[in-house]
C-alpha positions in Angstrom: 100.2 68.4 80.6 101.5 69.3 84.1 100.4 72.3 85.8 102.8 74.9 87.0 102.2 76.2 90.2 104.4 79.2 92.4 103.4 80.3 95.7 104.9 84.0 97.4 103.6 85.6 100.6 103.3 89.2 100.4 103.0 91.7 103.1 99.3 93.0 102.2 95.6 91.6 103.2 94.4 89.4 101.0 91.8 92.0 99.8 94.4 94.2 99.0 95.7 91.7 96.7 93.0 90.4 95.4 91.9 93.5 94.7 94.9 94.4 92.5 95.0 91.1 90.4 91.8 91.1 89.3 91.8 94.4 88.1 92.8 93.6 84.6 94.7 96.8 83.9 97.1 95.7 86.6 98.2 92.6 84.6 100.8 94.5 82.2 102.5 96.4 85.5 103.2 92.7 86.8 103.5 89.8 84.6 106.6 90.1 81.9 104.9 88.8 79.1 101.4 90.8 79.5 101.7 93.6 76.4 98.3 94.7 77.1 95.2 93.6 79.1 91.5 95.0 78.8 88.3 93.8 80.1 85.4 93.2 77.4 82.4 93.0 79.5 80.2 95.8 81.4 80.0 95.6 85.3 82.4 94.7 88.2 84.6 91.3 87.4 82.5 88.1 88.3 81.6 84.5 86.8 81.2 84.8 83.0 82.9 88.2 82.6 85.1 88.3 80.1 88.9 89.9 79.6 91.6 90.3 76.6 95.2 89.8 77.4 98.1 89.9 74.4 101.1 88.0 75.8 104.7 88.2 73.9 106.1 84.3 73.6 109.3 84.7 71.6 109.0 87.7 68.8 105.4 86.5 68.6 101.9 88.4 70.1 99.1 86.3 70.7 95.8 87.9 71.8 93.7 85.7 74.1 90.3 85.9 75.8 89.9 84.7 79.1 86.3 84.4 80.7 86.0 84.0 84.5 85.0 80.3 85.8 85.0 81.0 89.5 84.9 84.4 91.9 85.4 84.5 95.4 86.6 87.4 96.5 89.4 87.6 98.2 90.4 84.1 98.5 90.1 82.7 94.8 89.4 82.2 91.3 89.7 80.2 87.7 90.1 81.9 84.2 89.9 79.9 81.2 91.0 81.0 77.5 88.3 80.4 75.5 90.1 81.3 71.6 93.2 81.5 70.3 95.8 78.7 69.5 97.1 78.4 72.9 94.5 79.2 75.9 95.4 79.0 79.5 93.6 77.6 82.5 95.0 80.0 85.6 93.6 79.3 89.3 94.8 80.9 92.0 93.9 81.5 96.2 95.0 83.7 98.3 95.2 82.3 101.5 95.3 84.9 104.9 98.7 85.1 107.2 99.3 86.6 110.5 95.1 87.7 110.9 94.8 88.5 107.5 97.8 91.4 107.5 100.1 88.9 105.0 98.9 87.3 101.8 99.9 83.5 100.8 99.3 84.0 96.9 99.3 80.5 95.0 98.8 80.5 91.0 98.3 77.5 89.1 98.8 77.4 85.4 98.3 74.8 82.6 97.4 75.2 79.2 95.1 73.4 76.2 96.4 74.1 72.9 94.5 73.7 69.1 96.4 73.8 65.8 99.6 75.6 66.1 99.5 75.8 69.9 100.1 72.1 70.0 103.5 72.7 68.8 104.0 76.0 70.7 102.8 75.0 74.0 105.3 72.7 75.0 108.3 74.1 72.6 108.0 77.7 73.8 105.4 78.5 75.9 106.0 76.0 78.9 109.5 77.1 79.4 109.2 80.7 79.2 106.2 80.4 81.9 108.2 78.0 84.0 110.9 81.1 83.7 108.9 83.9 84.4 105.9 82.9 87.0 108.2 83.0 90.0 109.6 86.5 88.5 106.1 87.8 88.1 105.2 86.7 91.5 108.1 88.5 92.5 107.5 91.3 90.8 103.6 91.6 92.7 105.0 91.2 95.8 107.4 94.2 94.8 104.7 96.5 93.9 102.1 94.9 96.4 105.0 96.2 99.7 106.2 99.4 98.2 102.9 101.2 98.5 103.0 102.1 94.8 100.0 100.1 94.3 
């Protein structure tokens, strides 16, 4: 399957940003179809920690567990589901603008999909993702230059 990928400059450092989206409490406050988002492992985010994230696809909830592939602070990462029917691959970078006083945020999606999620993944998934990255992108960049963050 083809990846989806939106890009957004945002008018914070990139530690500033990075700092926000990888704080997994934050996902719910910016991406529309986060419902909750905990992390499951002790000690500050890195490679091998592990979080949960219930996403809304439709009327249906579907819990996830993502574990962290690659951590480098603040210029990238890749999480990987590892359960669930449908289980997304996310990267993204952060690349520095104007001496590192704007953020170029990049996310990358794609997803593998067992049993069920082979139907869902390209029926309903896909096209609600392709709908709402751009808006949650948005939606950081809103919070991110408001100072409410």
């Amino acid at each position: 399957m083809s990846r989806i990928e939106e890009t957004i400059d945002i008018s914070r450092s990139p530690e500033e940003v990075f700092a926000y989206m990888m704080d997994p409490a934050h996902v719910p406050e910016w991406q529309e179809s986060a419902v909750s988002a905990r992390k499951l492992t002790d000690g500050p985010l890195g490679v091998g920690s592990q979080f949960a994230v219930k996403r809304r696809f439709g009327r249906r909830e579907m819990p996830t567990t993502m574990q962290v592939m690659e951590y480098d602070p603040p210029r990238s990462w890749h999480f990987h589901g590892v359960d669930g029917p449908v289980r997304g691959d996310m990267m993204g970078r952060i690349e520095p603008l104007d001496d590192g006083r704007r953020s170029r945020v990049t996310l990358s999606l794609d997803f593998e999909s067992h049993g069920i999620g082979k139907v869902l993944v390209p029926l309903v998934v896909k096209p609600q993702v392709r709908k709402e990255m751009p808006r949650n992108e948005e939606h950081l960049k809103d919070l991110m230059e408001s100072g409410t963050v």
